[in-house]
C-alpha positions in Angstrom: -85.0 -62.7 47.9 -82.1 -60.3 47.2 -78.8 -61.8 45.6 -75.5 -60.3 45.6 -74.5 -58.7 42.4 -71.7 -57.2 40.3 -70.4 -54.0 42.0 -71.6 -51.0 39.7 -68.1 -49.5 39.8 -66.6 -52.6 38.1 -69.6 -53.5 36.0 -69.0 -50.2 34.4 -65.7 -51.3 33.5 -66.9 -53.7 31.3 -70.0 -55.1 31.3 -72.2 -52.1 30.9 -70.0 -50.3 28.2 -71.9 -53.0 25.9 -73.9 -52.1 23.8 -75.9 -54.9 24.3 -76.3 -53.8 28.4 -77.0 -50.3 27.8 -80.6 -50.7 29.2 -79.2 -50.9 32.8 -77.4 -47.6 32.1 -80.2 -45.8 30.7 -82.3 -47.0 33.7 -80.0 -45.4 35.8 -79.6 -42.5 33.9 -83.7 -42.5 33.5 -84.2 -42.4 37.5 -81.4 -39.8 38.1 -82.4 -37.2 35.5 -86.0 -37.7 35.8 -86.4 -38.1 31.8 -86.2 -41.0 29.5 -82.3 -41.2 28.7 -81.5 -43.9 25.5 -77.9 -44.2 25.6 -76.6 -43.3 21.4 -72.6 -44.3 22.0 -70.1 -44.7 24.6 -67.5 -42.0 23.8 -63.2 -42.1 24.8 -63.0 -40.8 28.5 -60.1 -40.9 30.9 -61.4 -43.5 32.5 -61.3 -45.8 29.3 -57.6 -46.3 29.5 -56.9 -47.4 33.0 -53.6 -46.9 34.8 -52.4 -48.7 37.4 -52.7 -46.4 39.8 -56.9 -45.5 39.1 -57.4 -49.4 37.9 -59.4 -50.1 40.7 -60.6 -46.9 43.1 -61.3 -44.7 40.1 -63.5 -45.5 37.2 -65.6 -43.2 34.5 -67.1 -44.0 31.9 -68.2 -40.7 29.4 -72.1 -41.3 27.7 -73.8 -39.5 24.9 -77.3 -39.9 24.4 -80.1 -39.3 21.8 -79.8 -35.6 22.1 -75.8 -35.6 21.8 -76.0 -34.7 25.5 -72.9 -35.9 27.7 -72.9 -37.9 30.5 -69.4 -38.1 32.8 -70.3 -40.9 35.2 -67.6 -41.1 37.8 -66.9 -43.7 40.9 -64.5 -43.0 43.7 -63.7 -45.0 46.2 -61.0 -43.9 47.6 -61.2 -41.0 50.3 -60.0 -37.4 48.2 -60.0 -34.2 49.8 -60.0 -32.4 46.7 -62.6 -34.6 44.9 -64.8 -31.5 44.4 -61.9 -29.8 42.2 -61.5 -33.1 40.7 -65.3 -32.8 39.6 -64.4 -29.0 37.9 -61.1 -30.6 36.1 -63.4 -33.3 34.7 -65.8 -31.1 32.9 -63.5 -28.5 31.7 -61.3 -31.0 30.6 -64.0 -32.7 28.9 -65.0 -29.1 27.5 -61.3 -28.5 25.9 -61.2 -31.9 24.1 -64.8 -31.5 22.7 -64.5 -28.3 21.6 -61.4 -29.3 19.6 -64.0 -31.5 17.8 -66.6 -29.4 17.7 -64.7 -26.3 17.1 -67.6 -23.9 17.5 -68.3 -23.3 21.3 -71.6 -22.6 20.7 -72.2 -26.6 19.4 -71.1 -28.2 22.6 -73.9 -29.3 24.2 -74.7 -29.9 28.1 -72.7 -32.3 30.1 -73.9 -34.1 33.5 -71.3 -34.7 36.0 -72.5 -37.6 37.9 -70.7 -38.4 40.5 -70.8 -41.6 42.8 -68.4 -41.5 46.3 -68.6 -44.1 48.6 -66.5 -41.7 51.5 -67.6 -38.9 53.4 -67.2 -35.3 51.1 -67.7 -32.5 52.8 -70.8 -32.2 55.2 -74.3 -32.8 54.7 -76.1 -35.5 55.5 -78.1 -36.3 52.5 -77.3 -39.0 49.7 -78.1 -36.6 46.6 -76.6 -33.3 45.4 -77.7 -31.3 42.6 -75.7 -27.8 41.4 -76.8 -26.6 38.5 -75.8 -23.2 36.3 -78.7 -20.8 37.2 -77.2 -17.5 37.4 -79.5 -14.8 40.1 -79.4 -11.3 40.4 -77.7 -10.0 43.3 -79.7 -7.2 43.5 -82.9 -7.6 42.0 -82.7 -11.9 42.3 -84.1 -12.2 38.9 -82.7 -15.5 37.1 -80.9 -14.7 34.1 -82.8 -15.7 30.8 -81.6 -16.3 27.6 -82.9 -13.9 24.5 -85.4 -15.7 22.0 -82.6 -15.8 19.3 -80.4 -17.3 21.8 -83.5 -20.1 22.6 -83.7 -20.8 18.6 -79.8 -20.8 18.3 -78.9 -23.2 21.0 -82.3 -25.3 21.3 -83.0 -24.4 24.6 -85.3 -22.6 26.8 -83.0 -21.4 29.7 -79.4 -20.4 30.7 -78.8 -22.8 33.1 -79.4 -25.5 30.3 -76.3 -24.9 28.5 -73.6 -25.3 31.8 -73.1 -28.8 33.0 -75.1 -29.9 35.9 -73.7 -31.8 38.7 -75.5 -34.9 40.4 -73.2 -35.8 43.5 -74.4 -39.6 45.2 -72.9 -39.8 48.8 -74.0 -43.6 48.7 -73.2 -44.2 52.4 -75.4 -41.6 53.3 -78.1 -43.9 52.2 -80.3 -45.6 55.0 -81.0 -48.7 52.9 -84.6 -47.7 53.4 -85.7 -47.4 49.1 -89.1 -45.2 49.3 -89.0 -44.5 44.9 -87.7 -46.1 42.0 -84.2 -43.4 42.1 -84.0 -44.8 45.7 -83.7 -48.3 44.6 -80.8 -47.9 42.6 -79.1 -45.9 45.4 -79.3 -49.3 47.3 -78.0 -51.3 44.6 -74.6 -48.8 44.3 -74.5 -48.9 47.9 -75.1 -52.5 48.7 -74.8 -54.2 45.1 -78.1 -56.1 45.9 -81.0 -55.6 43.8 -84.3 -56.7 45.9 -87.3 -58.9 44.2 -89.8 -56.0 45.0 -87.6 -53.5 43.0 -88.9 -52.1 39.7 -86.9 -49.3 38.9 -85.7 -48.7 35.1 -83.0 -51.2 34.3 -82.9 -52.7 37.3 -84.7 -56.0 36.1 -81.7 -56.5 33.3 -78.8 -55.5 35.7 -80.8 -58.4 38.3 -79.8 -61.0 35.3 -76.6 -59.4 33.8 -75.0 -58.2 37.1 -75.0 -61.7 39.0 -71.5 -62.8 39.7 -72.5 -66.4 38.6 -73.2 -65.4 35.3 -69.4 -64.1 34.7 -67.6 -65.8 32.4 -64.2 -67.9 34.3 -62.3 -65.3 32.8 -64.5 -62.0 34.1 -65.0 -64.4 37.5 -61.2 -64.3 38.5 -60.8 -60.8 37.1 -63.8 -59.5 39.7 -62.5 -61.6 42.6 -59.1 -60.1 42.3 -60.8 -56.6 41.8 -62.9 -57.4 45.3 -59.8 -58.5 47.2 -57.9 -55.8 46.0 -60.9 -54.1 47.7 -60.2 -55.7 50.8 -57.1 -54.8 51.2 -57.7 -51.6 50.5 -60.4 -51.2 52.7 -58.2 -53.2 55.5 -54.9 -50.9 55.2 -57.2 -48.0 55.7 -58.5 -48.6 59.1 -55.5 -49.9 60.0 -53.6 -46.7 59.2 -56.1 -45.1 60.9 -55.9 -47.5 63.9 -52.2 -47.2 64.4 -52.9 -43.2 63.2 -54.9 -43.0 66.6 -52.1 -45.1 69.2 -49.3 -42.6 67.6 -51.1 -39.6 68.6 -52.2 -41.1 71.9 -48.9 -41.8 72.7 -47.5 -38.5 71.7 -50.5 -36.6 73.2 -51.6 -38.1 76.4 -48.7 -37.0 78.8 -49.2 -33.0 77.0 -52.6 -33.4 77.7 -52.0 -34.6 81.1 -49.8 -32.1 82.3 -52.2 -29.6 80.6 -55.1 -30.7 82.7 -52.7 -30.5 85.8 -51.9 -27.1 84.8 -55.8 -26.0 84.7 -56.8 -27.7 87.5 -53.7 -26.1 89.3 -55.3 -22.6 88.0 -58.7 -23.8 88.9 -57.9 -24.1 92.8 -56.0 -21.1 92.6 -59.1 -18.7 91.9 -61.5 -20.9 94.0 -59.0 -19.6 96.4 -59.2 -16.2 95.5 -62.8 -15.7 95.0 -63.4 -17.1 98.5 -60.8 -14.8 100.2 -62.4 -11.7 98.2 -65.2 -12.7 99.5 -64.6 -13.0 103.3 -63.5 -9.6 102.5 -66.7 -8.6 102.7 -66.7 -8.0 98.7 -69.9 -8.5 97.0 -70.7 -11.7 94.5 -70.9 -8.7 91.6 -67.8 -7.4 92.4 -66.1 -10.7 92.1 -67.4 -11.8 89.1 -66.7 -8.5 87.0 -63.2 -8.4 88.3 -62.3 -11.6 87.4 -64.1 -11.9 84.5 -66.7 -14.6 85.5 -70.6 -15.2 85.6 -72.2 -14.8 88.9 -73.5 -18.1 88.9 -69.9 -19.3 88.8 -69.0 -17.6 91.8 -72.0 -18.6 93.8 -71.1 -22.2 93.0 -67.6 -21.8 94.4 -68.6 -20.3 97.4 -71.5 -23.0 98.4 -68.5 -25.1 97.9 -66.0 -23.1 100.1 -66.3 -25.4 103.1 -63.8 -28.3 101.0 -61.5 -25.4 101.7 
């Protein structure tokens, strides 16, 4: 039987930047990437002082793993028209601060931008996008390769290894139907239920950890005022959209009005005309390339003439 559970944007707040719950992480990590991810540190990221303003629709947390590769996990809730150029100022900002620790460029290693939005971005209609840095001839459509000193250098085998690689999860997308392990977690972000049948990598910790009964009094109002925050949020949206939609209604429905008049006015007016051409003895051709209509349009009206 599924239970509700912590909502993975808040859990990351707090509960899974423990040390102690990074198995739930590197599940998720695990499923997404499609390699075994063990999590080394959790690193300083925007999103580990919050503001009051990103406290609740904005969250990231910033991972490095066993390889020193980074992990920019990011939650938006909130609808953000520009969330795509938020996703380039994430990783270039994370590029600037890193290489002021690194100081060598050629020592920062590959980020992941992994994005979660529960609101509709752009269009396509699946649940997971990948981009990653593959760079194709125009001409030829070769895929750029890296030289074998570059390969020994860098410790990797190909270009698009060493640019960050973007994982966007439209969660609402999601038809709650889970056919592999990745999709099971998809179904947890999107519903913050994790099923009995599930057996996806961290999953069966995050079943135990994430319960809201488990939260300490403290966590347990912290989370409540979190979800009704939520609520709110959630309400004053459709409401702006609802009273959005009864201002433009009012505003537009007598222009529209008069400008369906108007065509119908125009409408009867050539039904007029094409029917006194035509008693004119002027052929259906004719009609049609002089006014600048189909044929079949002009038969129509004059099958109809007798309303006339």
């Amino acid at each position: 039987m599924a239970q509700k559970h912590i909502r993975f944007d808040w859990a990351i707040k707090r509960l899974l930047r423990d040390k102690a719950n990074f198995e739930i992480l590197e599940g998720f990590l695990s499923e997404l990437l499609f390699q075994d991810i063990k999590i080394q540190e959790i690193l300083e990221s925007e999103g580990n002082q919050e503001s009051e303003t990103s406290k609740f629709n904005r969250v990231d947390i910033l991972v490095k793993d066993k390889n020193d590769s980074l992990m920019l996990i990011e939650v938006q809730n909130e609808k953000q028209d520009d969330y795509f150029h938020r996703m380039l100022f994430g990783q270039a900002k994370l590029f600037s601060e890193r290489i002021k620790i690194c100081e060598s460029y050629g020592s920062l290693n590959r980020v992941y931008s992994i994005n979660i939005v529960y609101f509709k971005l752009g269009q396509g209609d699946d649940y997971i996008y990948v981009s990653d840095g593959s760079f194709r001839g125009m001409h030829l459509q070769d895929v750029l390769q890296l030289s074998e000193k570059q390969k020994e250098m860098y410790k990797v085998q190909e270009v698009r290894d060493i640019f960050t690689k973007y994982y966007l999860l439209k969660v609402n997308n999601f038809d709650d139907y889970a056919k592999d392990e990745l999709d099971q977690w998809i179904y947890f972000l999107k519903n913050s239920e994790i099923k009995d049948s599930f057996s996806a990598k961290g999953l069966e910790k995050a079943k135990e950890v994430l319960r809201i009964d488990n939260l300490s009094p403290q966590d347990r109002e912290e989370y409540d005022i979190f979800e009704k925050f939520e609520r709110i949020r959630e309400s004053e949206i459709i409401t702006a959209e609802s009273d959005g939609y009864y201002k433009a209604k009012l505003e537009l429905e007598p222009m529209l009005g008069e400008e369906r008049r108007q065509k119908e006015e125009v409408l009867e007016k050539l039904k007029k005309l094409v029917i006194k051409m035509h008693q004119k003895g002027i052929s259906v051709e004719t009609i049609a390339a002089d006014l600048e209509m189909e044929t079949t349009e002009v038969k129509e009206i004059l099958k109809d003439q007798n309303s006339f």
